[in-house]
C-alpha positions as a Python dict, from the first residue, in 0.01 Angstrom:
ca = {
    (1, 'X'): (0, 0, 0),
    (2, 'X'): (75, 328, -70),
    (3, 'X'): (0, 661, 40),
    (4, 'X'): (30, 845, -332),
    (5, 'X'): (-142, 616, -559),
    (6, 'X'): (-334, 308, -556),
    (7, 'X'): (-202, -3, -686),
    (8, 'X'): (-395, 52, -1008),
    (9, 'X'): (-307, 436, -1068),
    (10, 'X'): (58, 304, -1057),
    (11, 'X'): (16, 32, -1278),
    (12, 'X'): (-201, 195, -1508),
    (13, 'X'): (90, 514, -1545),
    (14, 'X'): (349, 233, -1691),
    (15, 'X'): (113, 29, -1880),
    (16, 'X'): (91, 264, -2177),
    (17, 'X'): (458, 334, -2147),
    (18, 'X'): (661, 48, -2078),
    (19, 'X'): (767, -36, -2425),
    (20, 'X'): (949, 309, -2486),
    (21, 'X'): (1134, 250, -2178),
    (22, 'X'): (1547, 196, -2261),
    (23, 'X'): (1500, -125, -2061),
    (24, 'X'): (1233, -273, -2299),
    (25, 'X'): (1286, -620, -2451),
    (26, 'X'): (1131, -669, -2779),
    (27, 'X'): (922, -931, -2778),
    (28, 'X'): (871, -902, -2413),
    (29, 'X'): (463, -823, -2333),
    (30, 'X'): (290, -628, -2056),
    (31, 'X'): (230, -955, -1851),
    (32, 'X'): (642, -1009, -1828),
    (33, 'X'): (588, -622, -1703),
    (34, 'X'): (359, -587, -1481),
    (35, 'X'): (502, -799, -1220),
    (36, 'X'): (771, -607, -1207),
    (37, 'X'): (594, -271, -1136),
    (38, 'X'): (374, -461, -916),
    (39, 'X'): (681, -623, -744),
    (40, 'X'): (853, -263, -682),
    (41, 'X'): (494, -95, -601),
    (42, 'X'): (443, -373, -291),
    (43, 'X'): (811, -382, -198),
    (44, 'X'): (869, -18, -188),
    (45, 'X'): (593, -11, 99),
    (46, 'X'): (734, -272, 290),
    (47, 'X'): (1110, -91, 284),
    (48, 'X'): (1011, 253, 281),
    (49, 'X'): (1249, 520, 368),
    (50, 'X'): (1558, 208, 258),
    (51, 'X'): (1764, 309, -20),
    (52, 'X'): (1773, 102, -354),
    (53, 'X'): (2130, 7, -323),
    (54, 'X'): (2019, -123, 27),
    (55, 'X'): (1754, -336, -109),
    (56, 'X'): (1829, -452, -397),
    (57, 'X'): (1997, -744, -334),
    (58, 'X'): (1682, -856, -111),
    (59, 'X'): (1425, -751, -400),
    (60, 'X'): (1680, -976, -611),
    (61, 'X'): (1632, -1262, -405),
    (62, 'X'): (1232, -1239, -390),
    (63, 'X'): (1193, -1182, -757),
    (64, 'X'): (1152, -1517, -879),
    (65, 'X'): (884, -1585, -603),
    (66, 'X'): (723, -1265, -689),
    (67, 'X'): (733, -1287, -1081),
    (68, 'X'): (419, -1478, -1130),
    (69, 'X'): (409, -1559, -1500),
    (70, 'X'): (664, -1313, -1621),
    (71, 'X'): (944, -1459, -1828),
    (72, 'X'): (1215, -1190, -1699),
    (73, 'X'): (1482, -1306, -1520),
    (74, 'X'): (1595, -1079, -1284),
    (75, 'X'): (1872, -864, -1454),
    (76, 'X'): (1599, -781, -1701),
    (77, 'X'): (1313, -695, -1430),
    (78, 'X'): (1570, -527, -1246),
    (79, 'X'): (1531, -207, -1365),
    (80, 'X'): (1159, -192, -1433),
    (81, 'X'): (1133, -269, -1068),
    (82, 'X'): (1364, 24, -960),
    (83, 'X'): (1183, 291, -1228),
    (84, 'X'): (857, 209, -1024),
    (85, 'X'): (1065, 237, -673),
    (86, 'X'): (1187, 529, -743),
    (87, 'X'): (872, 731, -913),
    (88, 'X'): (708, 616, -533),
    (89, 'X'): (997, 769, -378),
    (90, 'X'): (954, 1077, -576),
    (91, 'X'): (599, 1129, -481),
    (92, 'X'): (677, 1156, -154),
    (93, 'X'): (736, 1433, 25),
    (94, 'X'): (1127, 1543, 98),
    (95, 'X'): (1379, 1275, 52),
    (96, 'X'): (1339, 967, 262),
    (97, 'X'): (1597, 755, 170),
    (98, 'X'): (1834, 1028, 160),
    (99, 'X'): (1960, 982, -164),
    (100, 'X'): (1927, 1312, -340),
    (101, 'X'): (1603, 1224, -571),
}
């Protein structure tokens, strides 16, 4: 849960966008996606106020639990999951990892 936008808002803002991303696979669809955003929406409210350097290596180790039906591994999820971490940090107010975004 979190306090800026629903699950679905979240989702919703990458659906229509995740293939321009620079991390985009081609052939890759939204359901390889959209566990990832989930994944990083869900995690982010557990480990709040952590920084991503922190936590990645424990988001690393949960992915393939977490990746439902998604064929990404985790070096390609990777960075899907931290663009969704970090636009929640970003709507928060201040800086609460303390890492300058």
């Amino acid at each position: 849960m979190n306090d800026m936008y629903s699950r679905d808002e979240y989702t919703n803002g990458f659906r229509s966008t995740y293939q321009d991303a620079s991390y985009y696979k081609s052939g890759r669809s939204w359901d390889d996606y959209e566990p990832a955003y989930h994944y990083g929406y869900d995690r982010y409210g557990e480990l709040r106020g952590r920084r991503w350097n922190d936590v990645e290596n424990d988001l690393e180790s949960g992915w393939e639990q977490a990746k439902a039906k998604s064929r990404l591994a985790w070096a390609e999820a990777r960075d899907a999951v931290r663009e969704g971490w970090h636009k929640l940090e970003r709507a928060m107010p201040g800086d609460a990892d303390h890492d300058g975004r």
